[in-house]
C-alpha positions in Angstrom: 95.2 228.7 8.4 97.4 230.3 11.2 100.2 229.2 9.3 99.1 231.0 6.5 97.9 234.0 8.3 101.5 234.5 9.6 103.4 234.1 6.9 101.4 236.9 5.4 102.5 239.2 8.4 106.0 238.0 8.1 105.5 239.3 4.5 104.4 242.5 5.0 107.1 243.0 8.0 109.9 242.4 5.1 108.4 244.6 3.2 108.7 247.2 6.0 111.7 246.7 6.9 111.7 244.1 9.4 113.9 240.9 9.4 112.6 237.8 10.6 115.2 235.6 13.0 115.5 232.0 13.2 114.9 232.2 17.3 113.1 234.0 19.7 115.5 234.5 21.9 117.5 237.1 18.7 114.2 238.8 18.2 113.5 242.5 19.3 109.9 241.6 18.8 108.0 238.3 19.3 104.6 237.9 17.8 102.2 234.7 18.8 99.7 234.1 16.0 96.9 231.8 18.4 94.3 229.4 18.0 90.6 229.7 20.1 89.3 225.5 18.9 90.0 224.3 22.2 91.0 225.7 25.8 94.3 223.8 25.5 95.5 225.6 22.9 94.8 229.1 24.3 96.4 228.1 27.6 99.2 226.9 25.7 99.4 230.0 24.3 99.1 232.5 27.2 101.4 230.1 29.2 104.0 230.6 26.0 103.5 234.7 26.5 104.3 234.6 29.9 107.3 233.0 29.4 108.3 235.8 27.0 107.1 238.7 28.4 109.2 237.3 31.4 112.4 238.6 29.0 111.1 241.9 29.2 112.5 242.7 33.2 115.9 242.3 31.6 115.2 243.5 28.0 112.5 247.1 28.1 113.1 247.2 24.2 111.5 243.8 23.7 108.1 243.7 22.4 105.7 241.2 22.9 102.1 240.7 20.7 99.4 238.3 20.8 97.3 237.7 17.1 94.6 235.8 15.9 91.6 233.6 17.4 92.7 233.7 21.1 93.3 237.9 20.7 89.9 238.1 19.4 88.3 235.9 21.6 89.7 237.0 24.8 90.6 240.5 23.4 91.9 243.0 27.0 91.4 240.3 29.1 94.7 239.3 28.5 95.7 242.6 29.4 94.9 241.8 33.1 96.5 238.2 32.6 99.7 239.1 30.6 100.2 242.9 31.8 103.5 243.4 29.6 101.7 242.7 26.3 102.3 245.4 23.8 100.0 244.3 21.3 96.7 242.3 21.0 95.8 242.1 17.3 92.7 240.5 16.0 91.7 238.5 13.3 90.9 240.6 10.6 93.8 242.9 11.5 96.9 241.2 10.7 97.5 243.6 7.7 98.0 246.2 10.5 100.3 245.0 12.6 103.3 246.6 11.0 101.9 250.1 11.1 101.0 249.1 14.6 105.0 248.1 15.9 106.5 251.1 14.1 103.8 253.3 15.9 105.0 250.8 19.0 108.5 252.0 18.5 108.4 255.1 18.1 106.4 255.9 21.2 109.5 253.6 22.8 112.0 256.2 21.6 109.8 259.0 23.0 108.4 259.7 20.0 104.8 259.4 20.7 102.6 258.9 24.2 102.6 257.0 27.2 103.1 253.3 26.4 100.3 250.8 26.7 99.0 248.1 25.3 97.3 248.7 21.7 94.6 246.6 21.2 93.0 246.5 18.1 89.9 244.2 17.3 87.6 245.9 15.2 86.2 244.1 11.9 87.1 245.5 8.9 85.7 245.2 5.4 87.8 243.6 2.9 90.1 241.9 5.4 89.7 238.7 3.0 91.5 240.2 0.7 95.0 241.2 2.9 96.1 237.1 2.8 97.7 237.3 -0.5 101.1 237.6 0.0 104.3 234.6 0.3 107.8 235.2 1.6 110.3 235.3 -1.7 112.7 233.7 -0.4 110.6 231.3 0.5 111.4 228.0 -1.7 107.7 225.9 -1.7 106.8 223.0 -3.3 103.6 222.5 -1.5 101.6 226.2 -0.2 98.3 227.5 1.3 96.4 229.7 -0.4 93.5 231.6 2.1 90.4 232.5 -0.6 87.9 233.0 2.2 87.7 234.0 5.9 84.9 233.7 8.5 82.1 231.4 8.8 78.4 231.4 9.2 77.7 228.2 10.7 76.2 227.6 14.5 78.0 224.6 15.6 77.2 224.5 19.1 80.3 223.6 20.1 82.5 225.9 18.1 83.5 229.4 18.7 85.1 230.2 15.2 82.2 232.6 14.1 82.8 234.6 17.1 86.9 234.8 16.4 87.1 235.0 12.5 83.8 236.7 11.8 81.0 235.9 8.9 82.3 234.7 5.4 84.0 236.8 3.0 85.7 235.7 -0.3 88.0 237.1 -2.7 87.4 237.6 -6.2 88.1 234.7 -8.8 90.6 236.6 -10.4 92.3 237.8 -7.8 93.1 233.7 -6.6 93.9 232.7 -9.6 96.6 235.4 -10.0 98.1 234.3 -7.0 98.4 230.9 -8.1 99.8 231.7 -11.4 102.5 234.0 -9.1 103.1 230.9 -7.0 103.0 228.2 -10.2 106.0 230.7 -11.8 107.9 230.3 -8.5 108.0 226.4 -8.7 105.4 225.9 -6.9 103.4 222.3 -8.0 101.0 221.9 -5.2 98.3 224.2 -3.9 96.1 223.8 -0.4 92.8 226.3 -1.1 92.1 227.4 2.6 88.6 228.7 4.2 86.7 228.2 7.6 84.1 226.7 5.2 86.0 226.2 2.1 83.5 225.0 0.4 81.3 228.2 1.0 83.6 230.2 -1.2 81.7 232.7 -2.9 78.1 231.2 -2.2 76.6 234.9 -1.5 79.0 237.1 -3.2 79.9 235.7 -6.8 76.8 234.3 -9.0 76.2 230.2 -10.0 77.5 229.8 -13.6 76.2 226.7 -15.6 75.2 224.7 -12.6 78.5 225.2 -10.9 79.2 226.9 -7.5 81.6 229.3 -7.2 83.7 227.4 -5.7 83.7 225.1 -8.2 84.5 227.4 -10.6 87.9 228.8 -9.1 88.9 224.9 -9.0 88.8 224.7 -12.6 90.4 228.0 -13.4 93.2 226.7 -11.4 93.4 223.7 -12.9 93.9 225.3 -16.4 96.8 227.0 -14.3 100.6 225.9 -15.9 102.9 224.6 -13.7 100.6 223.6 -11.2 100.3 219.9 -10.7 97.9 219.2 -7.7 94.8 221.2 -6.1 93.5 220.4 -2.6 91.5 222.4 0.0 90.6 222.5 3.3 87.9 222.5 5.0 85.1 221.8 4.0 81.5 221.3 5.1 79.3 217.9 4.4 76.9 220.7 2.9 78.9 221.7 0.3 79.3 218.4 -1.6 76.5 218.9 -4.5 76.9 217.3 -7.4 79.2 220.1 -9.2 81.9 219.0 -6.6 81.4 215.3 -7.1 82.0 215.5 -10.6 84.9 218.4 -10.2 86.9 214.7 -9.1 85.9 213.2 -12.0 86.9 215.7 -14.9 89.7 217.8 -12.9 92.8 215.8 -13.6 94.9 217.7 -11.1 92.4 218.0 -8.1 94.3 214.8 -5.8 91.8 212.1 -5.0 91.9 212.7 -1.3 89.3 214.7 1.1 88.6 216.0 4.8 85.5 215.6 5.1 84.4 216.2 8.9 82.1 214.3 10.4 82.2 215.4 14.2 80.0 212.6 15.1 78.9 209.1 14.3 75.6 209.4 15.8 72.7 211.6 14.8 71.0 212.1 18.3 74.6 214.1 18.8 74.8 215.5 15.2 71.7 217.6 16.2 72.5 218.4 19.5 76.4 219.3 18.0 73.3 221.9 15.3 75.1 219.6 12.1 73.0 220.6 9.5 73.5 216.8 7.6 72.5 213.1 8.9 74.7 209.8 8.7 72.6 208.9 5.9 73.3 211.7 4.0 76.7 212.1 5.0 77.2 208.6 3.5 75.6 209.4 0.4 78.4 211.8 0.0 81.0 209.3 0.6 79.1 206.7 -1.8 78.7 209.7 -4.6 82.9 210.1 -4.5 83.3 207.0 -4.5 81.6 206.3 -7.5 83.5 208.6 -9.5 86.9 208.1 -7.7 87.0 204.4 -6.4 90.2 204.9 -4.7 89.4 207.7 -2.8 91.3 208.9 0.4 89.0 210.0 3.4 90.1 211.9 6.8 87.9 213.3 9.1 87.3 215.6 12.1 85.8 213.3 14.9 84.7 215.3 18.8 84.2 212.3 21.3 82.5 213.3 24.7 79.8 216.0 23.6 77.9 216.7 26.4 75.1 214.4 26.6 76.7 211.4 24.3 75.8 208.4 26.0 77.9 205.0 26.3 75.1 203.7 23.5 75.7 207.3 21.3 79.5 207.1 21.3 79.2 203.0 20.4 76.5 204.2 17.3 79.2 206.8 16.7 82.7 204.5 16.6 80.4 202.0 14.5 79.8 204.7 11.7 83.7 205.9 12.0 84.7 202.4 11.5 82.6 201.2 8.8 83.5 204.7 6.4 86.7 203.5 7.2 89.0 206.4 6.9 92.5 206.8 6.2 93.1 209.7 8.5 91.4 211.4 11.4 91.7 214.1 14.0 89.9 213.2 17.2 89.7 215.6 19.2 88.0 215.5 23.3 85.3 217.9 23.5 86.2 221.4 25.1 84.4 223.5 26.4 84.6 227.1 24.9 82.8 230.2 26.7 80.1 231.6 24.6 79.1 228.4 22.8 75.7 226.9 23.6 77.3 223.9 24.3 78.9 225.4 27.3 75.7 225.3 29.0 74.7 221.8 28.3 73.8 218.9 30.8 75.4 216.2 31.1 79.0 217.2 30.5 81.1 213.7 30.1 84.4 213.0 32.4 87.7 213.9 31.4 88.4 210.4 31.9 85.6 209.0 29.9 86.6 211.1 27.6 89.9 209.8 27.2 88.7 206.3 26.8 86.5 207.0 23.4 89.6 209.0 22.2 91.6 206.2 22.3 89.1 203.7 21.0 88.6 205.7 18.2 92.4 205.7 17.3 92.6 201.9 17.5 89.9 202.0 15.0 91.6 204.3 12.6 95.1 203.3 13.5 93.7 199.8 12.3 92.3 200.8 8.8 95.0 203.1 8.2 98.1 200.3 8.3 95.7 198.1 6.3 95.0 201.0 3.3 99.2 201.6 3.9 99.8 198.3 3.5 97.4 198.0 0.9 99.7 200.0 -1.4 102.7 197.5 -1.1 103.7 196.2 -4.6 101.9 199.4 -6.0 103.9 202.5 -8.0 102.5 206.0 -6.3 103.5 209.4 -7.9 104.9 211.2 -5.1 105.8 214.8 -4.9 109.2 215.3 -3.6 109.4 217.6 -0.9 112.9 217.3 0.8 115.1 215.5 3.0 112.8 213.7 5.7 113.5 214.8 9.4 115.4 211.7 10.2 118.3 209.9 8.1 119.3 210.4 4.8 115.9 210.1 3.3 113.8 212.3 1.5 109.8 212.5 1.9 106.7 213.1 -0.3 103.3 213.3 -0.5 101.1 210.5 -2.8 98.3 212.1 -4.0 95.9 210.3 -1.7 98.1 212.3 0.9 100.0 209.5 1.9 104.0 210.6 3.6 106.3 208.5 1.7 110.0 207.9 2.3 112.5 207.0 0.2 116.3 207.0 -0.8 116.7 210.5 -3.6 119.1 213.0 -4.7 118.2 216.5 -4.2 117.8 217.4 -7.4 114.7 215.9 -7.2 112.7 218.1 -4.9 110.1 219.6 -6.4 109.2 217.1 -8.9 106.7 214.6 -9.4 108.3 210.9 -9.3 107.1 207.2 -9.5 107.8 205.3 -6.3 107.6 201.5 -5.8 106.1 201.0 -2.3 107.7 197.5 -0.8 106.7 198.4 3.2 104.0 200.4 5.0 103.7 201.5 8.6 100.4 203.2 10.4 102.0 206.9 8.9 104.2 206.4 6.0 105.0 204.5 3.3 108.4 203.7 1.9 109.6 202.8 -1.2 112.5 203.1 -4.1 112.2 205.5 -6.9 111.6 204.3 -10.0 111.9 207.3 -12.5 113.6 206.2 -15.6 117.5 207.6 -16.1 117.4 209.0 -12.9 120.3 208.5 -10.6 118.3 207.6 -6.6 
């Protein structure tokens, strides 16, 4: 989603004008788009701006901004850490920040008042609506497409309601336009992007025929030419009713492969974690997609060390990660964010401790995921050909079960949809020979 979110204010700085550089060290302004889901990542962050705002001694024309989740969590307290910030831009503000450096500028040039840092955090209505926009130049095979920001859940641990705000979607029409835009570019492969994305519309756009809103924008786009394969991210177990089971049986081009998150194994810390789902019912989800997708690719979100999880809770917990068996996970060590009821919770769990599930929990997966890889041996996977891979002379695609694949191609063939005869399999990738018909490798 960050990704997203600045290449939509690369966009509109183009459009103003601006030119983006390949290095920060060329740039007369450097903006840090952050992320608020754990501490780590915000002090990575601030560390980063120091650095940075370090150039200014040397440079006074240099400015330095801050976006996003960590801006609107912390907002001008970063002031007092990071005095030579220029800007602090919130989350439903990104549309503003190039009326916000040309005002910048001009006060530079003596154009305007004192200098200071311009912080600007308010909400605004229709701020869903301001992610629309790609880079031209931009050659994409494979893009994001934001349809919805801010969430409503309470998930104790989580401070994302605080930083992006309740849910807001944009119109039907106004996706799907997009997406055609994006299919005519040569774009085959689109990521729908939400805090919950499968919330999308659930209190602004009607049910139609027993199908959610959501739902509904994933058939319009797949009647959409030129576009080959649908995925989205992420979603809630909630949102899996029976319109979205079936959406994997009768859409041809939504890919059999889901994040679904799970956070925990064990219900005793589902409910303290305020997940509004058991593992029974998360299961039945999992059973339900299987039934009409036998094949089908799982990852997950997994938190290990939630204050209060017990030696007996996380074993309940790495029993129920192990026995979904998925291909894919992000485990993440629980942090703790300010504001979050979990922050006041007993029994916080060691760092150390801590560490220790992590790593069980990626034997586990690392373990199911070589044996689904290796699974695929002797099979032929459509790949989507995305370009030369970052090491050698190989090139690298996606399966549709989300599967990186390497193999020897020409570069005429990124972009397209090829057959690919798997003959070895690692823990992350496959690899394989093409095997499209009167096509040279």
């Amino acid at each position: 989603m960050n990704e997203r979110d600045s290449e939509q204010v690369a966009t509109s700085l183009r459009g103003r004008g601006y030119s983006i550089v390949d290095s920060e060290f060329d740039a007369d302004v450097v903006l840090l788009n952050t992320c608020s889901v754990r501490d780590q990542a915000e002090q990575k962050a601030i560390g980063k701006a120091g650095y940075i705002t370090k150039r200014k001694r040397k440079d006074k024309n240099l400015l330095v901004g801050i976006m996003g989740c960590m801006a609107q969590n912390r907002g001008s307290e970063l002031i007092d850490r990071l005095p030579d910030l220029d800007l602090i831009v919130g989350t439903q503000k990104f549309h503003k920040v190039p009326d916000h450096l040309d005002n910048l500028i001009q006060t530079m040039q003596g154009q305007g008042p004192t200098p200071s840092t311009l912080v600007d955090l308010d909400e605004e209505e229709g701020s869903q609506n301001t992610i629309r926009d790609h880079l031209p130049e931009k050659k994409e095979v494979s893009t994001f497409v934001s349809i919805m920001q801010g969430c409503n859940m309470n998930c104790a641990f989580c401070i994302v309601p605080k930083t992006r705000g309740r849910e807001r979607s944009r119109p039907i029409d106004e996706i799907v336009a997009e997406v055609e835009e994006l299919a005519d570019r040569g774009v085959k492969e689109i990521t729908f992007l939400g805090q919950i994305v499968t919330s999308y519309g659930r209190r602004e756009f009607p049910v139609v025929g027993g199908k959610s809103p959501f739902v509904q924008l994933l058939e319009r786009t797949n009647e959409v030419k030129g576009i080959e394969r649908i995925r989205f991210t992420s979603p809630h177990p909630r949102g899996f009713k029976q319109d979205l089971v079936e959406a994997y049986r009768d859409l041809p081009k939504l890919c059999e492969y889901i994040h679904l998150p799970l956070q925990s194994g064990c219900d005793k810390t589902l409910k303290a974690m305020n997940r509004p789902y058991s593992t029974a019912r998360y299961r039945e989800i999992v059973d339900s997609l299987r039934a009409v997708v036998p094949d089908m690719y799982f990852s997950t979100d997994m938190i290990v060390g939630f204050p209060g999880e017990t030696e007996e809770d996380f074993n309940t917990s790495a029993a129920f990660f192990e026995d979904i068996g998925y291909d894919m996970a992000y485990i993440f060590r629980y942090s703790i964010r300010t504001g979050t009821p979990a922050e006041a919770m007993l029994d916080q769990v060691t760092d150390a401790e801590k560490e220790r599930r992590n790593q069980e929990l990626l034997r586990i997966l690392e373990t199911h995921s070589l044996k689904r890889n290796e699974s695929l041996i002797g099979t032929t996977q459509q790949v989507l050909v995305e370009g030369p891979a970052k090491r050698g002379d190989k090139f690298v695609g996606k399966t549709r079960g989300y599967r990186t694949t390497i193999f020897d191609a020409d570069e005429r063939l990124i972009g397209q949809l090829v057959d690919v005869n798997i003959n070895r399999a690692t823990v992350s990738s496959i690899y394989g020979d093409v095997a499209l018909s009167g096509v040279d490798k």
